[in-house]
C-alpha positions as CSV (number, residue, x, y, z in Angstrom):
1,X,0.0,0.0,0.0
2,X,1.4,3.2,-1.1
3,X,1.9,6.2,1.9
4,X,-1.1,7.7,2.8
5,X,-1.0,11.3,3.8
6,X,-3.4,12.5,6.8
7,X,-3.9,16.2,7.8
8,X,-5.8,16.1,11.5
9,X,-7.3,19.6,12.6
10,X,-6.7,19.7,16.1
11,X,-7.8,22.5,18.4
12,X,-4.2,22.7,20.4
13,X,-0.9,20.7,20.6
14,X,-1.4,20.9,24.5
15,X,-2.0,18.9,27.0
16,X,-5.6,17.7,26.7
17,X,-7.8,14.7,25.9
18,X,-8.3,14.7,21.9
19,X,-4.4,15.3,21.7
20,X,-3.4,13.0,23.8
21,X,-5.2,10.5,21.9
22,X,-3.9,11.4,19.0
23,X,-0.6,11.6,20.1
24,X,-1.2,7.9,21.3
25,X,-2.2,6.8,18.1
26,X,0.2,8.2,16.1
27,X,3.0,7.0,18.2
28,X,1.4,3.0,17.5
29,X,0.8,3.8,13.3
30,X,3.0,2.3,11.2
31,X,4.9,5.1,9.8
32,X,5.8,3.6,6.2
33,X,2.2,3.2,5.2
34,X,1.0,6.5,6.9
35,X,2.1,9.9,7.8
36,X,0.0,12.4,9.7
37,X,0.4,16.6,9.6
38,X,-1.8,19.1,11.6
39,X,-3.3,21.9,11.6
40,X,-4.3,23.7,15.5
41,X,-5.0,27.1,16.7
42,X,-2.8,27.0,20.2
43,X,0.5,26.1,20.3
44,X,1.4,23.8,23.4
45,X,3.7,21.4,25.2
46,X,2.9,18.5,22.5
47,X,4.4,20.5,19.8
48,X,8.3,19.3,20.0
49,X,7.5,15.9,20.5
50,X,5.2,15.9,17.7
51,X,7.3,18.2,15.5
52,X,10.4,15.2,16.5
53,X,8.4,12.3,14.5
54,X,8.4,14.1,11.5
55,X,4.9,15.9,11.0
56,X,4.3,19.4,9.9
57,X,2.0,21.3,12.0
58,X,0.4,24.7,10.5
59,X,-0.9,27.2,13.0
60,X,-4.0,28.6,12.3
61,X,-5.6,31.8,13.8
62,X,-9.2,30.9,15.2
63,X,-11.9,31.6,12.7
64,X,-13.7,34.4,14.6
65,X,-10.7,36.0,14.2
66,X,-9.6,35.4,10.7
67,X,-12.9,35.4,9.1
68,X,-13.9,32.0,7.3
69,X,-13.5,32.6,4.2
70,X,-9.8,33.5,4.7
71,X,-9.6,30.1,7.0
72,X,-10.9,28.4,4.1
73,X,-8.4,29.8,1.6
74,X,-5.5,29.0,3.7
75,X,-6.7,25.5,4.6
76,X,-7.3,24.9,0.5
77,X,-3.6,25.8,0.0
78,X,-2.3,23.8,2.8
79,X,-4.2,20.8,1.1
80,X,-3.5,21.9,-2.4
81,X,0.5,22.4,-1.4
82,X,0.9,19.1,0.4
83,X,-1.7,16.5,-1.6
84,X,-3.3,14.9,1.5
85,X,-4.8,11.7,1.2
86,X,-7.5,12.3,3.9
87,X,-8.5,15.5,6.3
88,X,-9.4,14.2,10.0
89,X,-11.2,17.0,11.7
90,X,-11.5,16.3,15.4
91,X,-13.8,20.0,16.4
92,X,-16.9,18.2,15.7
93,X,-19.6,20.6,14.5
94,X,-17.0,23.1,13.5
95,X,-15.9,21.3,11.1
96,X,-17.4,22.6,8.4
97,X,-14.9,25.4,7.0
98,X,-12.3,22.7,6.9
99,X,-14.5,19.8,5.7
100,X,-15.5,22.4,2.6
101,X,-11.6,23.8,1.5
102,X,-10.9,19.8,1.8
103,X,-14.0,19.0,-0.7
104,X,-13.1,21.7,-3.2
105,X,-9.7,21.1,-2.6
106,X,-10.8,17.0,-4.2
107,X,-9.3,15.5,-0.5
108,X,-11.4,11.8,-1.5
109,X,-11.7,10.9,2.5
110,X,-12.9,13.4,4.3
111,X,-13.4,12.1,8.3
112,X,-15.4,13.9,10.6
113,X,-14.9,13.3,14.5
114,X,-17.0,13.9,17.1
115,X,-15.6,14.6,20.7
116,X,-18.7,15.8,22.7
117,X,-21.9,15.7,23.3
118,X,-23.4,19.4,24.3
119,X,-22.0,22.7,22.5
120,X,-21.5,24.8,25.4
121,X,-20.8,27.9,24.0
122,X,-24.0,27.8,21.6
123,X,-27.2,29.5,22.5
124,X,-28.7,29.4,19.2
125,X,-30.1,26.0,18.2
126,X,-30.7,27.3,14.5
127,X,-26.4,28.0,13.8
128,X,-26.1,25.3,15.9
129,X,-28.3,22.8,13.7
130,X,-26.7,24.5,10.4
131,X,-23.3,23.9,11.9
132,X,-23.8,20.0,12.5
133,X,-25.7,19.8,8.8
134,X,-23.3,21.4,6.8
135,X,-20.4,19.5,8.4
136,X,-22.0,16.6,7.9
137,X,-23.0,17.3,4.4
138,X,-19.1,17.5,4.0
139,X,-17.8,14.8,5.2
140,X,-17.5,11.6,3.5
141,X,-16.9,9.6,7.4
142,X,-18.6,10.1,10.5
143,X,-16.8,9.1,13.8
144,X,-17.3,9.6,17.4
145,X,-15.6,8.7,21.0
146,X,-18.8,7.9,22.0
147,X,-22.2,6.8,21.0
148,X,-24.5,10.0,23.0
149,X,-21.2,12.4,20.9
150,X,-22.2,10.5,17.8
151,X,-26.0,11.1,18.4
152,X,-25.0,15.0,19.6
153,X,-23.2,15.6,16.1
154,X,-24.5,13.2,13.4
155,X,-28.1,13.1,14.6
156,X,-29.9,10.3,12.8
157,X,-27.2,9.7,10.6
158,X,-24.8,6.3,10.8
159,X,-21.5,6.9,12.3
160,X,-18.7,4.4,13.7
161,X,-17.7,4.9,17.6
162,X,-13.8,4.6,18.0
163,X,-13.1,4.8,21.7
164,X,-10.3,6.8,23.1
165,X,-7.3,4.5,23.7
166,X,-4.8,4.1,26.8
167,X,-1.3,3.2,26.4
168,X,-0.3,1.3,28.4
169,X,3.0,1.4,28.3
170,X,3.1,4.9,29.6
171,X,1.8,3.4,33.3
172,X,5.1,3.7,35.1
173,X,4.0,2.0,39.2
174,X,5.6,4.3,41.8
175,X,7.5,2.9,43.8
176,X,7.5,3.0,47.5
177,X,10.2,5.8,48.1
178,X,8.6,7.9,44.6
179,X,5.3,8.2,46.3
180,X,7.1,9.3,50.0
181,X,9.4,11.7,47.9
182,X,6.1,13.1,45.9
183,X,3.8,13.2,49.3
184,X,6.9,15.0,51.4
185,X,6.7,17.5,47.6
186,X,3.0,18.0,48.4
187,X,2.6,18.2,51.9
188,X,0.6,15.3,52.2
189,X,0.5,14.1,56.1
190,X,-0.9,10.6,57.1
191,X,-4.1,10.3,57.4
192,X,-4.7,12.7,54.6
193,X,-7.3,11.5,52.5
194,X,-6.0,12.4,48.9
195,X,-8.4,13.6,46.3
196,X,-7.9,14.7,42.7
197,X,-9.4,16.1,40.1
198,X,-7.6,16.6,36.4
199,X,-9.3,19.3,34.0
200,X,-9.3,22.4,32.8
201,X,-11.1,25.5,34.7
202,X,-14.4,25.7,32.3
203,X,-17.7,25.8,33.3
204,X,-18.4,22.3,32.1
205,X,-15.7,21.0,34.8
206,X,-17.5,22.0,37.3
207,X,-15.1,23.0,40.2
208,X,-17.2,25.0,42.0
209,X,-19.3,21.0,43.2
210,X,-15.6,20.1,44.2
211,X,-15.1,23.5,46.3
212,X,-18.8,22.4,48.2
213,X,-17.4,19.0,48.5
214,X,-14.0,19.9,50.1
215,X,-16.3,22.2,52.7
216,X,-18.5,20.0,53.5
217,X,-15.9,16.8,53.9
218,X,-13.9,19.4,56.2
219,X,-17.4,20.4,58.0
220,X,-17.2,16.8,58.9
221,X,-14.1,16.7,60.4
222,X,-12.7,14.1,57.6
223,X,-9.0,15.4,56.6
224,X,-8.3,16.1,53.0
225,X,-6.3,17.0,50.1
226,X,-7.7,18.1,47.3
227,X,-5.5,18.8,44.3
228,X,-7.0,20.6,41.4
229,X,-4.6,19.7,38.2
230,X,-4.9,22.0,34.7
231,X,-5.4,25.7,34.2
232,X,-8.0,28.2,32.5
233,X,-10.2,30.7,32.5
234,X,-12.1,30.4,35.6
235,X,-9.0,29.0,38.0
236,X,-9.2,32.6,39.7
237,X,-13.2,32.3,40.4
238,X,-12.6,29.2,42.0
239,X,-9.8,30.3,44.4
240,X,-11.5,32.9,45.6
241,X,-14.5,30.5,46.0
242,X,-11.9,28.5,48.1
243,X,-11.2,31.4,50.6
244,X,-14.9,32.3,50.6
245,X,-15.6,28.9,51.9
246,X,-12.6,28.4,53.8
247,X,-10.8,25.4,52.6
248,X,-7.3,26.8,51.9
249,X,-6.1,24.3,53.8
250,X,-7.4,21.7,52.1
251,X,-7.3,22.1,49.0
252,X,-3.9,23.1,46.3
253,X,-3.8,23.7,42.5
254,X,-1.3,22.4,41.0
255,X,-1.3,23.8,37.6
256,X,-0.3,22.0,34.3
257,X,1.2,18.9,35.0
258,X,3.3,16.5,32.9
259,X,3.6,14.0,35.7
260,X,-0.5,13.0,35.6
261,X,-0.2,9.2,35.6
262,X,2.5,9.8,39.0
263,X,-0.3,12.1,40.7
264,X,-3.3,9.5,40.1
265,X,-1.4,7.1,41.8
266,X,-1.2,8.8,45.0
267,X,-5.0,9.9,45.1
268,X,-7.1,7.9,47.1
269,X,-10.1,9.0,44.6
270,X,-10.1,10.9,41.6
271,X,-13.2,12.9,41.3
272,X,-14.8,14.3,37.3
273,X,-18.5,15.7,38.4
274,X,-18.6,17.4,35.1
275,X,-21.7,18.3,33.8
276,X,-20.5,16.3,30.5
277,X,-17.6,14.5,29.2
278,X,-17.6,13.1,25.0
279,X,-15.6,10.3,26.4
280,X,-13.3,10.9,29.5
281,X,-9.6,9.6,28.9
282,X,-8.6,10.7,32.4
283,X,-11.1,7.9,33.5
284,X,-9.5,5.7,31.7
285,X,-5.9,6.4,32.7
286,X,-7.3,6.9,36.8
287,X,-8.7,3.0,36.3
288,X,-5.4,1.9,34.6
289,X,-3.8,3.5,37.7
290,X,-5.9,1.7,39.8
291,X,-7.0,4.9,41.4
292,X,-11.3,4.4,42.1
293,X,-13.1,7.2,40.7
294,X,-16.6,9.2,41.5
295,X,-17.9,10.3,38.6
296,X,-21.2,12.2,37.4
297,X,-23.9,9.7,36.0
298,X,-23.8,11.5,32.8
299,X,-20.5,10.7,31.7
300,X,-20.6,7.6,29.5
301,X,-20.3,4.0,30.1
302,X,-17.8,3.4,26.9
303,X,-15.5,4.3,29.5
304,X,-15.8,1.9,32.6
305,X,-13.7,-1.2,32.7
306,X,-15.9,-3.0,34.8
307,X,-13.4,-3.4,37.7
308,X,-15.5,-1.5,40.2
309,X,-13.6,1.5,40.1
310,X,-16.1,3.9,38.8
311,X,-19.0,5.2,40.6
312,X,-21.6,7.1,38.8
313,X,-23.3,9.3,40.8
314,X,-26.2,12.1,40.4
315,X,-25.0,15.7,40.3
316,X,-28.5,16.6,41.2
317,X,-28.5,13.9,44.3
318,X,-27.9,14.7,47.9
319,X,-24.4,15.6,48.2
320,X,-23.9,13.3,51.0
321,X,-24.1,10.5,48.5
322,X,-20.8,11.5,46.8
323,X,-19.7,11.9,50.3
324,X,-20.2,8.6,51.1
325,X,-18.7,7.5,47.7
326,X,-15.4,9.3,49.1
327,X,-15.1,7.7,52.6
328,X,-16.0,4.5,51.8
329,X,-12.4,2.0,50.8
330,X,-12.4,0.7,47.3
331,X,-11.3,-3.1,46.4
332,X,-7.7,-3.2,45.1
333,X,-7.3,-4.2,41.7
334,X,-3.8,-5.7,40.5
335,X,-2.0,-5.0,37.4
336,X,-3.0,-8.2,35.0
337,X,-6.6,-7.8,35.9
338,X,-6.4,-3.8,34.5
339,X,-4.3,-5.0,31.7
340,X,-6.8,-7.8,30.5
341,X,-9.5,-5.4,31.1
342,X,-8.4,-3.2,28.6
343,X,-7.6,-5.5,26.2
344,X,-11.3,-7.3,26.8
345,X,-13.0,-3.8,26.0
346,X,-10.4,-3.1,22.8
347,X,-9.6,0.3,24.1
348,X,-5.5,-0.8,24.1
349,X,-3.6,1.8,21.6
350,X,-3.0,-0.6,18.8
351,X,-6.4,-1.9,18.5
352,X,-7.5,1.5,18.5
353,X,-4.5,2.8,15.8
354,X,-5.7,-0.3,13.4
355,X,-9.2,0.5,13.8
356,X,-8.7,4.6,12.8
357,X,-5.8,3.7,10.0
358,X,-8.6,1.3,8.3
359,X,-11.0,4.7,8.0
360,X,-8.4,6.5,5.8
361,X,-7.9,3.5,3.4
């Protein structure tokens, strides 16, 4: 089979779910039979090590800024200059500037991905619905992370779910001595009980449920950490939340971290009460950790490995239920059973890489 070229539009080359998983993939694809490029809009930490396996990234300006038309002339150039075999557009309903430059541009596969299932930032269900059609429209593939992201974007039309995938071979176990070394680093005294939470500071996150949480655990006289890991927007509101509540003590951020799979192995629960999620990768890599997870019940199940360490609990519910959830000791799972797990449910990387190479042939 003859190199196949792949251009994947990308939102950032930083730290976050839909890069990582690309990252992931691209690291498992065979690189004689394909070879991907991107285009983004931020540039980020991923950028060298992306940049080092020989692909081409092009910055793009956002369109609001630019204007579309100008984004579509400098996406048809790109396409036109390089001769891409397929364009892999990962922003969902936004996809439709890109998807059209790649159809006039002749681009024969032209994949549309779906990450998520609510547009936050849309208030007008008319755009909104043109958005999703006209993507659609242009696009000669439909995927999604998740069946309710396919159902969000595609509507009625038929669509393939690829899962997110884990690698595995990025789960490094602390060992004794890392974990004293990393719990002297952040103050963590016995008896703590260690909670995390790994996103960035959006409305959707929903940090200010953790902030009540962390009161009301500390209300109760139960000692805690809470580490809040990623950056954004709303990261002041929420620490002055913190200090309006009182739990300075209690609770750190950490900013942007590179060491994630280290920190979920020192929590004693990870905690994601978003109010949505298209998939959830950091579920995935607190469950190949080990670490037990309290979730919100409207995440999806594609996710869960069905080792018990996921709870799905009601954001609407008494608060004492997640709580509960917190306190109460989780079975220990051991590596091979995690391992098999993730094999069982084919979210590994390469059955993942094989399943989104076969798209583009």
């Amino acid at each position: 089979m003859a190199l196949k070229k792949i251009l994947h539009i990308i939102p950032t080359t930083d730290f976050g779910g839909i890069t990582t998983m690309i990252v992931d993939i691209w690291t498992n694809t065979n690189k004689s039979l394909y070879h991907f490029d991107f285009v983004s809009f931020n540039k980020g930490q991923y950028h060298e090590m992306i940049t080092q396996q020989g692909s081409k990234i092009f910055y793009e300006k956002y369109i609001t800024e630019q204007g579309p038309l100008a984004y579509i002339r400098n996406i048809y150039r790109i396409l036109k200059q390089q001769q891409y075999d397929a364009v892999h557009d990962h922003t969902g309903y936004r996809a439709v500037f890109t998807l059209l430059a790649a159809r006039l541009a002749g681009v024969p596969c032209r994949v549309l991905h779906s990450h998520t299932n609510v547009a936050e930032e849309w208030n007008n269900k008319v755009i909104l619905t043109l958005l999703k059609k006209l993507s659609v429209f242009n696009a000669t593939k439909l995927i999604a992370c998740s069946r309710k992201a396919g159902e969000f974007c595609f509507d009625k039309k038929p669509f393939e779910v690829i899962a997110n995938p884990i690698e595995l071979q990025k789960i490094e176990c602390l060992s004794l001595e890392e974990k004293r070394r990393m719990k002297e680093e952040l103050a963590i005294q016995d008896g703590d009980l260690v909670l995390g939470h790994i996103g960035r500071f959006v409305p959707v996150k929903n940090h200010s449920f953790l902030i009540e949480l962390a009161a009301k655990l500390k209300q109760q006289g139960i000692p805690i950490k809470l580490f809040l890991v990623g950056d954004g927007p709303l990261e002041q509101d929420i620490q002055l939340l913190v200090q309006q509540k009182n739990v300075e003590e209690c609770v750190r951020f950490l900013g942007q971290r590179t060491d994630i799979l280290k920190l979920l192995q020192l929590f004693d629960k990870f905690l994601l009460p978003s109010q949505y999620e298209g998939f959830g990768i950091v579920l995935l890599e607190a469950q190949v950790c080990g670490t037990p997870a309290i979730v919100s019940s409207t995440l999806p199940r594609e996710v869960d490995l069905n080792m018990g360490l996921l709870h799905y609990l009601d954001l609407n519910g008494e608060m004492d239920s997640w709580i509960q959830a917190i306190v109460t000791k989780n079975v220990k799972v051991d590596h091979q059973m995690i391992c098999d797990s993730i094999k069982w449910k084919g979210l590994d990387a390469e059955t993942i890489t094989n399943k989104l190479c076969a798209v583009y042939i």
